[in-house]
DRENKOLMAR-962091 format. One record per residue (C-alpha): residue number from 1; x, y, z. Coordinates in Angstrom, 3 decimals. Layout:
BEGIN
    i        xx        yy        zz
  NUM         X         Y         Z
...
***
This chain:
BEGIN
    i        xx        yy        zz
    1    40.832    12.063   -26.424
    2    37.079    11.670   -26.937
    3    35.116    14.994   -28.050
    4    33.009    14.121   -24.831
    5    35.964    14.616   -22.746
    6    35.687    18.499   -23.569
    7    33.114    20.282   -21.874
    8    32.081    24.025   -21.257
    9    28.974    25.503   -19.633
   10    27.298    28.633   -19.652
   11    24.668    30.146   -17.172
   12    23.010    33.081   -16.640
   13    21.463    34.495   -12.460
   14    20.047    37.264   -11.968
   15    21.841    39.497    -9.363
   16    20.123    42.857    -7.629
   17    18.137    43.697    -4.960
   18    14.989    44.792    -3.687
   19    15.906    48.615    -3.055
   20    14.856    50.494    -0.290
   21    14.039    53.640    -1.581
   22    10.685    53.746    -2.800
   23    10.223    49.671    -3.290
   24    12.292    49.957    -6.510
   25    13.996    46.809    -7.503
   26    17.139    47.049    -9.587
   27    17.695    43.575   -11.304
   28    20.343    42.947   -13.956
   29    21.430    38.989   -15.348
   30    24.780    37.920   -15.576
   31    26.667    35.553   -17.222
   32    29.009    32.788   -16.228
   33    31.492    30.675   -18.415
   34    33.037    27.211   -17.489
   35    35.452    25.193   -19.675
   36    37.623    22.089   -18.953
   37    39.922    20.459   -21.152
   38    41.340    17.221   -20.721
   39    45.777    17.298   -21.161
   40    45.753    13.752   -20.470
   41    44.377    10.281   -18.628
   42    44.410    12.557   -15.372
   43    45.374    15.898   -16.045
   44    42.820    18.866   -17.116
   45    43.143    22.423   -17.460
   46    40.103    24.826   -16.449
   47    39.062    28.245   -17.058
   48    35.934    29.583   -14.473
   49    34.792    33.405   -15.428
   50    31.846    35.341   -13.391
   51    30.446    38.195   -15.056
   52    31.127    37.396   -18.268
   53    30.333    40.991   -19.295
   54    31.928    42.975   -16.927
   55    28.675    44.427   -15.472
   56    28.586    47.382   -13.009
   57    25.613    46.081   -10.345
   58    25.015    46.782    -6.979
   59    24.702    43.127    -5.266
   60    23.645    44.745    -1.605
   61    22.102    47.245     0.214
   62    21.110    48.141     4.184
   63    20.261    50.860     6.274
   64    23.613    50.189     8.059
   65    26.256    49.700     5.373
   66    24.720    51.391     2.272
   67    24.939    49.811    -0.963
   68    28.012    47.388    -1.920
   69    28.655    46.653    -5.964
   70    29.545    43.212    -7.181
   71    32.501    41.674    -8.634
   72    33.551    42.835   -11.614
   73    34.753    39.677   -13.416
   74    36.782    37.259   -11.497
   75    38.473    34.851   -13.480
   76    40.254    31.245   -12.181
   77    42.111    29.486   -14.332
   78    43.394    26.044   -13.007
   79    45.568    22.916   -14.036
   80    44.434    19.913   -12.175
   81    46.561    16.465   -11.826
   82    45.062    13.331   -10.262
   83    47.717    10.800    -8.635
***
């Protein structure tokens, strides 16, 4: 295996809303993590986490439904196999 053939990446978003009460706006950033590594010619595990923190945000709000709070931190991890 070539070091190339492992990869991970990182990102950050902003997540929040423009509130309704009062024109507040409540902003936080999360963080995301993606890694892949290769098992062999055409087989890769890979790991996918959201919210790397574990962050308590609100991600909505309406008149109608109120406020709704994000995901806390999903995680995926998957093994892939090409034919």
């Amino acid at each position: 295996m070539r070091e190339s053939d492992h990869n991970w990446r990182a990102s950050s978003n902003y997540a929040g809303l423009n509130s309704f009460k009062r024109g507040s706006a409540l902003l936080t950033t999360l963080a995301d993590l993606a890694l892949r590594y290769p098992l062999g010619a055409r087989t890769q595990l890979a790991l996918n986490v959201r919210n790397l923190a574990d962050k308590h945000y609100v991600s909505n709000c309406s008149y109608a439904d109120g406020c709704v709070f994000g995901e806390r931190r999903p995680a995926i991890l998957s093994l892939n196999h090409g034919w």
